[in-house]
Backbone as JSON, one array per atom type, in Angstrom:
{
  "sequence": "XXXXXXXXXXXXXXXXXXXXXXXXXXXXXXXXXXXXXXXXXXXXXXXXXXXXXXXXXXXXXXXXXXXXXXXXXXXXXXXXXXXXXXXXXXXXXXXXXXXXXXXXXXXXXXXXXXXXXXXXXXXXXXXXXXXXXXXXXXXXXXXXXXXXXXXXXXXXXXXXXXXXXXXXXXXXXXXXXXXXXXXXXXXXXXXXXXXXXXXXXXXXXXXXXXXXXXXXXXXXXXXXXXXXXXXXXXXXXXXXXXXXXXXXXXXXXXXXXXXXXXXXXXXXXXXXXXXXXXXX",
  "N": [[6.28, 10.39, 115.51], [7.38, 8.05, 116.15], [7.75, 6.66, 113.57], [9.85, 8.34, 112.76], [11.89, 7.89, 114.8], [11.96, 5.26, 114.13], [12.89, 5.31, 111.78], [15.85, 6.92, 112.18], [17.13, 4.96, 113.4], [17.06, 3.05, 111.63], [18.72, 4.41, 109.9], [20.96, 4.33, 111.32], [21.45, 1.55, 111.52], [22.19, 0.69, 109.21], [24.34, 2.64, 108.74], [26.53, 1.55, 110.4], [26.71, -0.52, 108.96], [27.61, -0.12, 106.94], [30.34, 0.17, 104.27], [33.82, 0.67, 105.37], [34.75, 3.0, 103.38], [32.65, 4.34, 103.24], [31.98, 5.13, 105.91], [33.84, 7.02, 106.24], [34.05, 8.44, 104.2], [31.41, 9.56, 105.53], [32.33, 10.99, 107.95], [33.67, 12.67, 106.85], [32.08, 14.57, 105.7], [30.56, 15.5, 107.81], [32.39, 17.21, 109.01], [33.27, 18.54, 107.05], [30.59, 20.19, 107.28], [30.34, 21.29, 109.58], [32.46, 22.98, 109.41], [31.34, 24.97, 107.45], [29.53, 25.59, 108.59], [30.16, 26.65, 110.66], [31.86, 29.05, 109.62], [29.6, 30.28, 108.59], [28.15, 31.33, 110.92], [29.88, 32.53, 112.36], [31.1, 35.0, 110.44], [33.62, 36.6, 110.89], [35.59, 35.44, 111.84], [38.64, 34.2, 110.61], [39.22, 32.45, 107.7], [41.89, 31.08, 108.23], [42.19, 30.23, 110.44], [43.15, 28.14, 113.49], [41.21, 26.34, 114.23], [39.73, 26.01, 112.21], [41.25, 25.15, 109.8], [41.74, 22.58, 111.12], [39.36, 21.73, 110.94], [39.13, 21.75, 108.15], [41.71, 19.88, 107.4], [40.68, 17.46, 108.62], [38.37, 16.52, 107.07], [39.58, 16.75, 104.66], [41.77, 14.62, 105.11], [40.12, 12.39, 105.64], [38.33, 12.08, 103.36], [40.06, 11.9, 101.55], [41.1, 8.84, 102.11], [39.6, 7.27, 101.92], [38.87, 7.57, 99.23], [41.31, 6.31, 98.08], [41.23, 4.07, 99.27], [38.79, 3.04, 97.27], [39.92, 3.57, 95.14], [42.09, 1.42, 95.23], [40.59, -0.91, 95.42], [39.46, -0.53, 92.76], [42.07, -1.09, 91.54], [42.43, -3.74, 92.15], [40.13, -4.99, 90.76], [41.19, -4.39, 87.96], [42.98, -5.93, 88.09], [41.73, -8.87, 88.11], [40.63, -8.19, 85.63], [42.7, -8.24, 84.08], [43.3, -10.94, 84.55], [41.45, -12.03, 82.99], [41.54, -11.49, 80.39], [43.32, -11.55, 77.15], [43.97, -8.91, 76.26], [43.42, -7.18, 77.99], [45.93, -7.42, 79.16], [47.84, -7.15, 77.03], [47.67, -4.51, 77.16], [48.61, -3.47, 79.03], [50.35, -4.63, 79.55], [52.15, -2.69, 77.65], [51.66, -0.08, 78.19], [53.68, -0.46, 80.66], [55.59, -0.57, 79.85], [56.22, 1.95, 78.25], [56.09, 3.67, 80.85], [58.37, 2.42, 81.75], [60.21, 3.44, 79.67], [59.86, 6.41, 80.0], [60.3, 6.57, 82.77], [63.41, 6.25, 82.33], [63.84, 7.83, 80.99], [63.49, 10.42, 82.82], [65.09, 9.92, 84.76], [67.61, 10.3, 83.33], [67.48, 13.22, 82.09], [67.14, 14.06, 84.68], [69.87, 13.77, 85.6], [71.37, 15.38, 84.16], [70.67, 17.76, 84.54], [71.69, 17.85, 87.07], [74.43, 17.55, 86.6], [75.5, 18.74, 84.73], [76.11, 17.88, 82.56], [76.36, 15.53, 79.52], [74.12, 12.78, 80.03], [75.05, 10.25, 79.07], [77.38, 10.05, 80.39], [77.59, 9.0, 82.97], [76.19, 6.35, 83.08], [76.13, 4.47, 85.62], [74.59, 5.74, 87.13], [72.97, 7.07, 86.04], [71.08, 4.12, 85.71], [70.83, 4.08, 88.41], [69.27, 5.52, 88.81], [66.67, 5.2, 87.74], [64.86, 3.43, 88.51], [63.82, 5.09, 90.99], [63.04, 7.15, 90.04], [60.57, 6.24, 88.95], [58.78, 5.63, 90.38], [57.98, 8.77, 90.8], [56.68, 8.76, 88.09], [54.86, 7.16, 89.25], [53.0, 8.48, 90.51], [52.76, 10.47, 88.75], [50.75, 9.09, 87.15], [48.84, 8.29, 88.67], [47.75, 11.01, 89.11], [46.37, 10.82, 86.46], [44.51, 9.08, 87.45], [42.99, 10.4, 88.77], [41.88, 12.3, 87.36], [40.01, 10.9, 85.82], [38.53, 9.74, 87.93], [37.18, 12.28, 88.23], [35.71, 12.59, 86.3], [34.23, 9.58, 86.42], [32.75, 10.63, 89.04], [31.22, 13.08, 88.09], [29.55, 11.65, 85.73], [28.19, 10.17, 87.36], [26.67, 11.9, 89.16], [25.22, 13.63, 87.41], [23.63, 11.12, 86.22], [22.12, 10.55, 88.8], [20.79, 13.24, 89.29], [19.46, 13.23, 86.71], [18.08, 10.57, 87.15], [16.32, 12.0, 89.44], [14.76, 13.98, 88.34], [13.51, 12.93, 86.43], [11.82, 11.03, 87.79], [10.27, 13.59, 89.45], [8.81, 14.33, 86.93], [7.85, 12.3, 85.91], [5.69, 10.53, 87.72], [5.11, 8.08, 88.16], [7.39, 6.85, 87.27], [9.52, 4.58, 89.14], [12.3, 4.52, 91.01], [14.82, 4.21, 93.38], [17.34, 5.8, 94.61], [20.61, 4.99, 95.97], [21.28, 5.07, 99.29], [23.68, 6.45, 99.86], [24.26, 7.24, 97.69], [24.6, 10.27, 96.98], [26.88, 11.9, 99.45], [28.78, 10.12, 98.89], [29.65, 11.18, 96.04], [29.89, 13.79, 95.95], [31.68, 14.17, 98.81], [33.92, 12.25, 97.44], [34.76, 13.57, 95.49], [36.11, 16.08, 97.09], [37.59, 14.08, 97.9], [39.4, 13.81, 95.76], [40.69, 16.52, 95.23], [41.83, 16.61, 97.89], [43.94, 15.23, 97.33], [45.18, 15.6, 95.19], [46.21, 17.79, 95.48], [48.22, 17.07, 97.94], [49.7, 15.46, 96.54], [50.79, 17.46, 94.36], [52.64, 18.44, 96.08], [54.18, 16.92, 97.03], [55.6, 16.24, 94.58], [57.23, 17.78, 93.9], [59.22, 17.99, 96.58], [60.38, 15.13, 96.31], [61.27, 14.87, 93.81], [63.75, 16.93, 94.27], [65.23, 15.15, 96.6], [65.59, 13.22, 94.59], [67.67, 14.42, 92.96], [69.76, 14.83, 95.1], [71.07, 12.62, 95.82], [71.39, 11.47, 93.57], [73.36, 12.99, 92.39], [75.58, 12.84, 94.6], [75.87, 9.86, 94.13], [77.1, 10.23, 91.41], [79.45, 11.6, 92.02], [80.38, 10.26, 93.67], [80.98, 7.3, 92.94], [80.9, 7.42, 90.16], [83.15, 9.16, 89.48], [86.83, 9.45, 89.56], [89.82, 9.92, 91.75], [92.69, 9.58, 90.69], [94.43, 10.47, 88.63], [96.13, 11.74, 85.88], [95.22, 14.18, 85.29], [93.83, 15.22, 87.36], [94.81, 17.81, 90.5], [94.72, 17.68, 93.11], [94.52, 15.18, 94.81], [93.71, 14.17, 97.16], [91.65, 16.02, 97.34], [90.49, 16.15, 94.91], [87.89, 15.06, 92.44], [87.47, 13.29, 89.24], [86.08, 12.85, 86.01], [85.87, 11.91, 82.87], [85.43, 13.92, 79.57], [85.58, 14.54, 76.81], [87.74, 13.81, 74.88], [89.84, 16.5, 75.23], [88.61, 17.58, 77.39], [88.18, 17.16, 80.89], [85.76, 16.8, 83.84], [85.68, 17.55, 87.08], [85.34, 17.46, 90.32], [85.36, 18.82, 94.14], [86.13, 18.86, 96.72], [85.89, 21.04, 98.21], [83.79, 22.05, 97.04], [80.28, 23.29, 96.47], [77.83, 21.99, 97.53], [75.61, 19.83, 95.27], [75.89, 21.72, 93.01], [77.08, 22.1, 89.91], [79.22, 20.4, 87.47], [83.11, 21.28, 87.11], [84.97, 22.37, 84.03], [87.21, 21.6, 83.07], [90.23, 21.97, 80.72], [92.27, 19.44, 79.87], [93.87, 17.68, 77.82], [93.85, 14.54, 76.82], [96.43, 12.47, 75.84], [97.98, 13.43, 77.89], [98.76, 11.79, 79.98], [99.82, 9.9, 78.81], [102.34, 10.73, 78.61], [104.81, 12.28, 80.85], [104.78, 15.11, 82.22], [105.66, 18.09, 80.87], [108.89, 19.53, 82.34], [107.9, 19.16, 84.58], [105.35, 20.57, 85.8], [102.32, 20.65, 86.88], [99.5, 19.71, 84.73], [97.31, 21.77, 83.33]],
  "CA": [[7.5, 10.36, 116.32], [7.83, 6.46, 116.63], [8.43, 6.68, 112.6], [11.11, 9.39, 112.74], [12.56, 7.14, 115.76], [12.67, 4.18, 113.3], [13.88, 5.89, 110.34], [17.0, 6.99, 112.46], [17.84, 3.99, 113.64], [17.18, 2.19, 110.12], [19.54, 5.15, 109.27], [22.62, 4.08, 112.31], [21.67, 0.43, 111.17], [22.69, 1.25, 107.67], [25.57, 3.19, 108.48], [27.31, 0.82, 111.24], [26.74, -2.14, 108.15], [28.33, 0.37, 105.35], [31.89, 0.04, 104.08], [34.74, 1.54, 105.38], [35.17, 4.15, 103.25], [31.4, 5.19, 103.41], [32.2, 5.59, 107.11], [35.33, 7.79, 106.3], [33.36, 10.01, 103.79], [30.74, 10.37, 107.06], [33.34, 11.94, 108.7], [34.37, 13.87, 106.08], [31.29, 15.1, 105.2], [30.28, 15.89, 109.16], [33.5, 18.21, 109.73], [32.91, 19.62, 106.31], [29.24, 20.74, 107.48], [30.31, 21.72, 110.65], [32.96, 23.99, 109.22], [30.77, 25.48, 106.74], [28.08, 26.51, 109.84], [31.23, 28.12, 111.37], [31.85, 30.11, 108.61], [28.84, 31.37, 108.66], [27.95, 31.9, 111.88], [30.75, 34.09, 112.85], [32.19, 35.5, 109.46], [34.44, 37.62, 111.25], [36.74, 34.81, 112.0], [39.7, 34.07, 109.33], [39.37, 30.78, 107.37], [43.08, 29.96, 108.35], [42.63, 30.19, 112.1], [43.5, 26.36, 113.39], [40.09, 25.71, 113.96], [39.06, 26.02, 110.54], [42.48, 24.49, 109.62], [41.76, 21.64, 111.63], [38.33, 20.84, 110.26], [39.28, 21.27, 106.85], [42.59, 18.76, 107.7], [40.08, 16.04, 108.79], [37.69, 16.3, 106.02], [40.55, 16.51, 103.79], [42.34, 13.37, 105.23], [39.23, 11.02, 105.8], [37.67, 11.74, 102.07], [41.27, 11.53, 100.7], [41.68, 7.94, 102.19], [38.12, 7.02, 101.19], [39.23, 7.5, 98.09], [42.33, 5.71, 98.2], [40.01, 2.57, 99.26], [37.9, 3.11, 96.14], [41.08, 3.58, 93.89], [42.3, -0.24, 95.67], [39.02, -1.62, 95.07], [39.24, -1.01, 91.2], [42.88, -1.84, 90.92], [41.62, -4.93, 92.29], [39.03, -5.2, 89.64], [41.42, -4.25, 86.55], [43.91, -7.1, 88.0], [41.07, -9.46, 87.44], [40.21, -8.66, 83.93], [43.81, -9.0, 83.45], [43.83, -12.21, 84.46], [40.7, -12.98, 82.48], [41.39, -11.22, 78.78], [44.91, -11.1, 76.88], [43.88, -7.82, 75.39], [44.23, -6.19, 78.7], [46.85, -8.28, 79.52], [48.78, -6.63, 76.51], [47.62, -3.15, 76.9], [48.96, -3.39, 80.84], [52.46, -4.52, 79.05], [52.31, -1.73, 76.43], [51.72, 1.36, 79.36], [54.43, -0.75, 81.63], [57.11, -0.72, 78.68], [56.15, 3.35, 78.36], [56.22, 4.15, 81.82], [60.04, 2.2, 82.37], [60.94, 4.23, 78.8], [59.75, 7.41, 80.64], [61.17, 6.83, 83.61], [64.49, 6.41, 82.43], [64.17, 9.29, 80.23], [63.11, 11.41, 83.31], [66.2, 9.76, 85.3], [68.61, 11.0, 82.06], [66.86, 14.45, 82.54], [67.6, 14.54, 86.25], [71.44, 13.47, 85.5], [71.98, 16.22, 83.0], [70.97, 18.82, 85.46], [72.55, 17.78, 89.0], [76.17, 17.21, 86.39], [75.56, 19.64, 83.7], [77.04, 17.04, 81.24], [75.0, 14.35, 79.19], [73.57, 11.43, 80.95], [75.41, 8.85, 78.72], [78.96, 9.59, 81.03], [77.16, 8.96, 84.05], [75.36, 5.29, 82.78], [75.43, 4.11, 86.39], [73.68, 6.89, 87.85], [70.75, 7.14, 85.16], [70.32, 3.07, 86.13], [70.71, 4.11, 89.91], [67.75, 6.62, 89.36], [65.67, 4.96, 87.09], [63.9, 2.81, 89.56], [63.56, 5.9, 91.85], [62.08, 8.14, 89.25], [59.72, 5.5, 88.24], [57.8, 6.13, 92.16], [57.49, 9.9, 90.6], [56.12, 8.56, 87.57], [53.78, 6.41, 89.4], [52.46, 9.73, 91.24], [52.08, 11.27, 87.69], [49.78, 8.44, 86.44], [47.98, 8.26, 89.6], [47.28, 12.06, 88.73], [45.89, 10.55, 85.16], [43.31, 8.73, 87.66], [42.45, 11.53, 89.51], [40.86, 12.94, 86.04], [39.27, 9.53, 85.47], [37.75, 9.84, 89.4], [36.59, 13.28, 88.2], [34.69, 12.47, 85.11], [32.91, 9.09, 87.2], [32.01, 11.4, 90.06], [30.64, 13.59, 87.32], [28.71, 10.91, 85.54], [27.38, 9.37, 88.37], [25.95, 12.81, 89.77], [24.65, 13.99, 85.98], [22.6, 10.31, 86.61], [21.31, 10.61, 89.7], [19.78, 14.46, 89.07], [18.35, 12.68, 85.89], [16.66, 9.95, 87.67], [15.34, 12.8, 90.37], [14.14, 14.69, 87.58], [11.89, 12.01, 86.12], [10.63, 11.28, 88.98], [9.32, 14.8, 89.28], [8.07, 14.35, 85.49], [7.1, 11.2, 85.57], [5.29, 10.25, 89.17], [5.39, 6.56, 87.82], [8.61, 6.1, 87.37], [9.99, 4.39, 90.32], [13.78, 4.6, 91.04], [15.4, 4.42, 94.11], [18.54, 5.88, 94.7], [20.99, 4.16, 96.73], [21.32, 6.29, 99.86], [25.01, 7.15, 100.08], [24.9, 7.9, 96.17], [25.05, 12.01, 97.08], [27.29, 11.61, 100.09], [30.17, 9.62, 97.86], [29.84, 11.72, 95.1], [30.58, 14.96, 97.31], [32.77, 13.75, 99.29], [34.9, 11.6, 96.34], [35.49, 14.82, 94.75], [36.93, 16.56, 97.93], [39.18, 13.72, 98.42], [40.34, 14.03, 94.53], [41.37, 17.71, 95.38], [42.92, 16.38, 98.95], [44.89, 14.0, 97.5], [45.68, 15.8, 94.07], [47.27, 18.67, 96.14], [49.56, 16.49, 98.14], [51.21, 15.05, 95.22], [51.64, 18.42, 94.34], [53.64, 19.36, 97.16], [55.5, 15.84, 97.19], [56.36, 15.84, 93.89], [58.83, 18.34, 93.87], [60.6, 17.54, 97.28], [60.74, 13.7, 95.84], [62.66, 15.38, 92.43], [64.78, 17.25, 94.96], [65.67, 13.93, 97.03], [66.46, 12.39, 93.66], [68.74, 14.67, 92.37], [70.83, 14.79, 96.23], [71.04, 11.29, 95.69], [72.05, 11.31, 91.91], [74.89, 14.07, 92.79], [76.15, 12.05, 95.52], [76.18, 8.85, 93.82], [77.92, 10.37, 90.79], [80.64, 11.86, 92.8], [81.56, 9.33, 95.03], [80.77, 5.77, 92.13], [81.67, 7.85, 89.0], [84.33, 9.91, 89.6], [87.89, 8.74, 90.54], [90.68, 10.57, 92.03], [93.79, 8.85, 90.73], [94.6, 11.01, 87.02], [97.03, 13.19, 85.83], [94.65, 15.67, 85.38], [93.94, 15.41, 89.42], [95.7, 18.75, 90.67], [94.91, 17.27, 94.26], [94.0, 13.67, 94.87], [92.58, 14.32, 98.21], [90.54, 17.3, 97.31], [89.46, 16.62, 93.42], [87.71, 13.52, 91.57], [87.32, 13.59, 87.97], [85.52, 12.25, 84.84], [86.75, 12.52, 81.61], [84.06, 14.56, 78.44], [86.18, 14.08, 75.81], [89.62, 13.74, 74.46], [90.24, 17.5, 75.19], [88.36, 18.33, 78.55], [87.66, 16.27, 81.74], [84.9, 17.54, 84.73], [86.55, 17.96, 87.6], [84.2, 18.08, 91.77], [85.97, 19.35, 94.43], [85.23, 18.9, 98.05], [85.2, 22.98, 98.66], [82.72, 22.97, 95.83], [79.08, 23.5, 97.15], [76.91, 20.29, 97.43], [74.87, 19.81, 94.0], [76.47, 22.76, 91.51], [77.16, 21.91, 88.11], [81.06, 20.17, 87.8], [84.06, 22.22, 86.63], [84.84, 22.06, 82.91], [88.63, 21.44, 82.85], [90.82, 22.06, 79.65], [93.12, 18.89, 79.56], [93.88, 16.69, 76.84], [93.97, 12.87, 76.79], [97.53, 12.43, 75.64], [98.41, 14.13, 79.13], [98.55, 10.46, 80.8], [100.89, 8.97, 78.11], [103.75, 10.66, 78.9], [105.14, 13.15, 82.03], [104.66, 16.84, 81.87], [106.88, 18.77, 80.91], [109.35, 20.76, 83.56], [107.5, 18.3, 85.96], [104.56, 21.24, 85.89], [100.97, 19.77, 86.45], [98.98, 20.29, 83.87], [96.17, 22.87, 83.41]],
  "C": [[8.18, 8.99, 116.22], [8.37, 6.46, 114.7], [9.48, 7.64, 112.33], [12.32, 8.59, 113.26], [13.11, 5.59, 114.97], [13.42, 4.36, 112.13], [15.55, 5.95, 110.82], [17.73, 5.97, 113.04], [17.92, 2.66, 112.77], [18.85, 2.89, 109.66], [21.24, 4.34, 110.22], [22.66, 2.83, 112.08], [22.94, 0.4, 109.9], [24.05, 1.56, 107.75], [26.93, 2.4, 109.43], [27.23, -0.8, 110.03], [28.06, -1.54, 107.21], [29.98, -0.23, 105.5], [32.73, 0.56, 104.86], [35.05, 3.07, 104.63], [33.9, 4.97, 102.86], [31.1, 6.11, 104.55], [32.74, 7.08, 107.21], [34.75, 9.01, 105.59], [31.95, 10.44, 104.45], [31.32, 11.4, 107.3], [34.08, 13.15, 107.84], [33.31, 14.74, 105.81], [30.93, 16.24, 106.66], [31.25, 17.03, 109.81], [33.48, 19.19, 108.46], [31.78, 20.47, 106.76], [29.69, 21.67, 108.61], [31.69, 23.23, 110.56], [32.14, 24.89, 108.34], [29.62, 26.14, 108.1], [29.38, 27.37, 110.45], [31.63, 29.43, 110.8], [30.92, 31.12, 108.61], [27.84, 32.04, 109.72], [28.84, 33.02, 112.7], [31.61, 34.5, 111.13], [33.55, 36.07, 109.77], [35.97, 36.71, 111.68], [37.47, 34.1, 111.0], [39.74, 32.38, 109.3], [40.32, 29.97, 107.91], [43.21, 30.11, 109.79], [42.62, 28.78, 112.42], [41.92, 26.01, 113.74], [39.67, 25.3, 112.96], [40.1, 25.0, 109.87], [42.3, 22.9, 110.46], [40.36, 20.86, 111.38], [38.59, 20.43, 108.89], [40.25, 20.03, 106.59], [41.86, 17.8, 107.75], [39.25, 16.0, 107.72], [38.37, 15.64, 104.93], [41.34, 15.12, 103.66], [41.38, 12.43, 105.21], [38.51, 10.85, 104.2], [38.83, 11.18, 101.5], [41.99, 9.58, 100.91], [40.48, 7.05, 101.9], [38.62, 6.67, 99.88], [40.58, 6.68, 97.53], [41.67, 4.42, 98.2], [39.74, 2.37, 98.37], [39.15, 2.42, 95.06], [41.86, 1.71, 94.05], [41.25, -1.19, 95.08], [38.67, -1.89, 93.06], [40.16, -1.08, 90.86], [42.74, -3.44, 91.03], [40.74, -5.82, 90.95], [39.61, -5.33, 88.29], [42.55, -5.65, 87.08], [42.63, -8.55, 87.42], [40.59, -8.86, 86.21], [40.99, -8.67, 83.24], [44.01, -10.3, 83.33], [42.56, -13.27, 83.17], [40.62, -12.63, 80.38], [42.79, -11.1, 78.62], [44.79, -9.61, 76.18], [44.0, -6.56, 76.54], [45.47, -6.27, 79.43], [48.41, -7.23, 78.72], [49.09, -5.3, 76.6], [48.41, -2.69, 78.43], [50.49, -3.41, 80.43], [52.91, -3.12, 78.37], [52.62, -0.14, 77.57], [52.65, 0.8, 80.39], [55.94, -0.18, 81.21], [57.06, 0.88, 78.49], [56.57, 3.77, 79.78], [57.82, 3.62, 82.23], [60.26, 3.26, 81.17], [60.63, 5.92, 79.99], [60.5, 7.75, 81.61], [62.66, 6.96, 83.7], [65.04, 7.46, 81.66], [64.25, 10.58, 81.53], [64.64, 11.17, 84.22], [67.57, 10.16, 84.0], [68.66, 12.47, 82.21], [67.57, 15.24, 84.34], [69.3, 14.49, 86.4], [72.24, 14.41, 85.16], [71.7, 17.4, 84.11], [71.53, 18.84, 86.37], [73.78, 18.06, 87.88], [76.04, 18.24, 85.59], [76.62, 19.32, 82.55], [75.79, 15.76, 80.76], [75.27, 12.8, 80.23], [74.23, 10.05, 80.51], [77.28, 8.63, 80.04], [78.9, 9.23, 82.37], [75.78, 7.62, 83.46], [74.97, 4.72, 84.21], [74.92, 4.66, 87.15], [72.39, 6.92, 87.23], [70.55, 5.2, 85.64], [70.23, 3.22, 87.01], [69.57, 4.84, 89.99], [66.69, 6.12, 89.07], [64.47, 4.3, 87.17], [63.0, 4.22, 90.35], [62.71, 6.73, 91.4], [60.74, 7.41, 88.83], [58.33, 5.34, 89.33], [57.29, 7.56, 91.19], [56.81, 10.06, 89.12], [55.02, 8.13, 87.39], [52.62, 7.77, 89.82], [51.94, 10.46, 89.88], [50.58, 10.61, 86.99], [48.86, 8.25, 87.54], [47.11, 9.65, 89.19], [45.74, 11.73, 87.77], [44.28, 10.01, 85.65], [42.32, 9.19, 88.11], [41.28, 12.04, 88.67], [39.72, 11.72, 85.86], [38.06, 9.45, 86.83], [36.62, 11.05, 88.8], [35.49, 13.08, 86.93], [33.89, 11.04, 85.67], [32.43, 9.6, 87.92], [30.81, 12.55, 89.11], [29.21, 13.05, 86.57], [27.67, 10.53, 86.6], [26.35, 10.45, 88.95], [24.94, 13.61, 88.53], [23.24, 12.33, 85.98], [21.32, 10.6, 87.36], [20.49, 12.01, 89.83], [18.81, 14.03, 87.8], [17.36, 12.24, 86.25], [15.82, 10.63, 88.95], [14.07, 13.73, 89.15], [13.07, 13.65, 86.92], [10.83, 11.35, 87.3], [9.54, 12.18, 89.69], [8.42, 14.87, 88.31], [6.77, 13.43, 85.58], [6.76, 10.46, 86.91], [5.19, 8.37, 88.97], [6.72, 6.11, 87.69], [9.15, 5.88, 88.5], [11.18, 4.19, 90.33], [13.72, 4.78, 92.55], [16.79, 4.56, 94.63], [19.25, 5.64, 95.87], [21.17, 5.58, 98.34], [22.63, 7.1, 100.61], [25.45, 7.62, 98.88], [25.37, 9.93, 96.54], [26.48, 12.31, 97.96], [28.74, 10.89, 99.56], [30.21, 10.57, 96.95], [30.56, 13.3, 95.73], [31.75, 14.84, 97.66], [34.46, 13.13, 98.65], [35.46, 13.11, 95.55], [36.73, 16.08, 95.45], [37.82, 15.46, 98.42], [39.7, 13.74, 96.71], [41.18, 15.39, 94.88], [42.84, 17.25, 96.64], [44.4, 16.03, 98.51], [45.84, 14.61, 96.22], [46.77, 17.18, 94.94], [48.52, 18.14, 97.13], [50.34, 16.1, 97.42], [51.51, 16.08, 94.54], [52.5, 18.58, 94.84], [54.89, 18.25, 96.99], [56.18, 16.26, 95.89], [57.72, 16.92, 93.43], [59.87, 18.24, 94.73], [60.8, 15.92, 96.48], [61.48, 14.46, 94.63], [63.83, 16.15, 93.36], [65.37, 16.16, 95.53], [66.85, 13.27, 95.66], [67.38, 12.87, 93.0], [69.65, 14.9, 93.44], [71.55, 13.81, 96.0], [71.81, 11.07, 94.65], [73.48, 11.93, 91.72], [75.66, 13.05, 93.56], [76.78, 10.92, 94.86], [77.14, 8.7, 92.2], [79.28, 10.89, 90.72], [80.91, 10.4, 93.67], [81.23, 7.62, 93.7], [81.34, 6.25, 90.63], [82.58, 8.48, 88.53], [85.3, 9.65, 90.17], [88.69, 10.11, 90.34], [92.02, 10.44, 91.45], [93.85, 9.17, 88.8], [95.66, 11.98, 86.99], [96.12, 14.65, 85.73], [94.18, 16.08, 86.58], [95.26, 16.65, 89.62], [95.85, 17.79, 92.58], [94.24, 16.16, 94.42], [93.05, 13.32, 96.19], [91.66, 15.21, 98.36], [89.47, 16.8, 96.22], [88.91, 14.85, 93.15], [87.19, 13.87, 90.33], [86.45, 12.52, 86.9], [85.77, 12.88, 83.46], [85.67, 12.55, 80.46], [84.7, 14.15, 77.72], [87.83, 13.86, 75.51], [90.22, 14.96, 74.68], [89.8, 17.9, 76.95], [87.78, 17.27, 79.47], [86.22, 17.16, 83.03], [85.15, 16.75, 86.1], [84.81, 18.16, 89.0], [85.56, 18.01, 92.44], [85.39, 19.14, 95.78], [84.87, 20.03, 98.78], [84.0, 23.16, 97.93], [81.36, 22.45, 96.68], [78.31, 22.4, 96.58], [75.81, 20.81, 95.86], [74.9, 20.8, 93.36], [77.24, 21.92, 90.62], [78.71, 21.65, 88.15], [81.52, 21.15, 87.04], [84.48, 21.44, 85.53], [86.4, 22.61, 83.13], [89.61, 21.04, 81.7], [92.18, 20.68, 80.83], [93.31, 17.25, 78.77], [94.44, 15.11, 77.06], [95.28, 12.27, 77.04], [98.63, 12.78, 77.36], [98.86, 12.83, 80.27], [99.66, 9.51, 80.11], [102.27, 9.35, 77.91], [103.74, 11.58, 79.82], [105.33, 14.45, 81.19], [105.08, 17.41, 81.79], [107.64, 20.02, 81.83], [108.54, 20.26, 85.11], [105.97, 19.63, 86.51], [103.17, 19.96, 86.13], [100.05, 20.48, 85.98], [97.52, 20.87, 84.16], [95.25, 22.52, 82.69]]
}
């Protein structure tokens, strides 16, 4: 009894020393367990009733910020061996100089659909996005680490059944495994899912945001009112495609649809219209 009694309070020693986010995947682990006994003590009650919904929420949020810690902890780590090798120094420039090309490809992309004209007639809109998109780029390469999380959680648990297994084999071999190794590994994997399904969900309202934004700011910064091809100066604002056809928003026209493709030629500005008509 008196060794049971010290074990568990070796054990609350232990766990009131640990980290922060050893704590956090406690708690994640403890509301996982405790939903899993609910489950199967009453089957009859539906996974998505808010109980269940409200354990899985906390599991979900305390591994997922666990993991967030972790992910800090080894950007931490790759900033120092930036500062201590030029070889990751360069390879950090090389994926920086990709990720701005990307992003301003993905802000070009987003231009061409809100206007439904190319991205070069709208230059200060793809630089107004290209910052913005470069957040929903960061979210994609965060993804990239997610996989990287999933193959150390992998390793690390492919280890530690090794060194159990020789220990069964081999009654000499002495190993002791650390005693939150199972407990992180678990847990680290249910906050990869947590966390990989929110940036699901964000990343399409964040591409919606950025193309409200991109519309907006190409109507009201790229489009002027003041043209002959203007039928109404307080209704229309225009941008001119080529020497033959301008594109034409409209303040009746419905927030973020595709501009109006308006037949009128260049020449139309260098002299008055004939019969004082305005041109079509």
């Amino acid at each position: 009894m008196n060794k049971r009694l010290n074990n568990l309070m070796e054990f609350a020693i232990e766990w009131m020393e640990a980290s922060l986010c050893i704590k956090l995947y406690s708690v994640a682990m403890m509301t996982a367990i405790a939903w899993v006994i609910g489950a199967v003590i009453e089957p009859q009650r539906p996974l998505t009733g808010p109980l269940s919904l409200a354990l899985l929420g906390v599991a979900a949020i305390a591994s997922g910020l666990s993991l967030l810690i972790e992910i800090h902890a080894w950007a931490t780590r790759l900033k120092t061996w930036q500062e201590a090798s030029w070889l990751v120094r360069g390879t950090f420039a090389g994926l920086l100089t990709m990720a701005l090309a990307f992003s301003a490809a993905y802000a070009s992309t987003l231009v061409n659909e809100i206007t439904g004209a190319p991205p070069s007639l709208f230059p200060y809109t793809t630089a107004f996005l290209t910052p913005l998109a470069a957040l929903a780029v960061l979210l994609m390469v965060v993804m990239v680490v997610y996989v990287l999380v999933f193959a150390h959680a992998f390793v690390m648990g492919t280890l530690s059944m090794l060194m159990g297994v020789m220990k069964i084999i081999l009654p000499k071999f002495k190993t002791k495994a650390a005693r939150w190794v199972t407990l992180v590994i678990s847990m680290r994997l249910l906050g990869v899912f947590a966390l990989a399904s929110g940036i699901l969900q964000i990343i399409p309202w964040y591409e919606t945001a950025l193309k409200s934004i991109g519309w907006l700011f190409a109507v009201r910064y790229e489009m002027y009112a003041h043209d002959p091809c203007v039928r109404n100066t307080e209704l229309e604002r225009l941008i001119r495609s080529d020497d033959e056809t301008v594109l034409v928003v409209s303040r009746d026209q419905s927030f973020m649809t595709p501009l109006e493709r308006r037949r009128c030629p260049k020449t139309t500005g260098l002299a008055p219209a004939s019969g004082g008509q305005t041109p079509q």
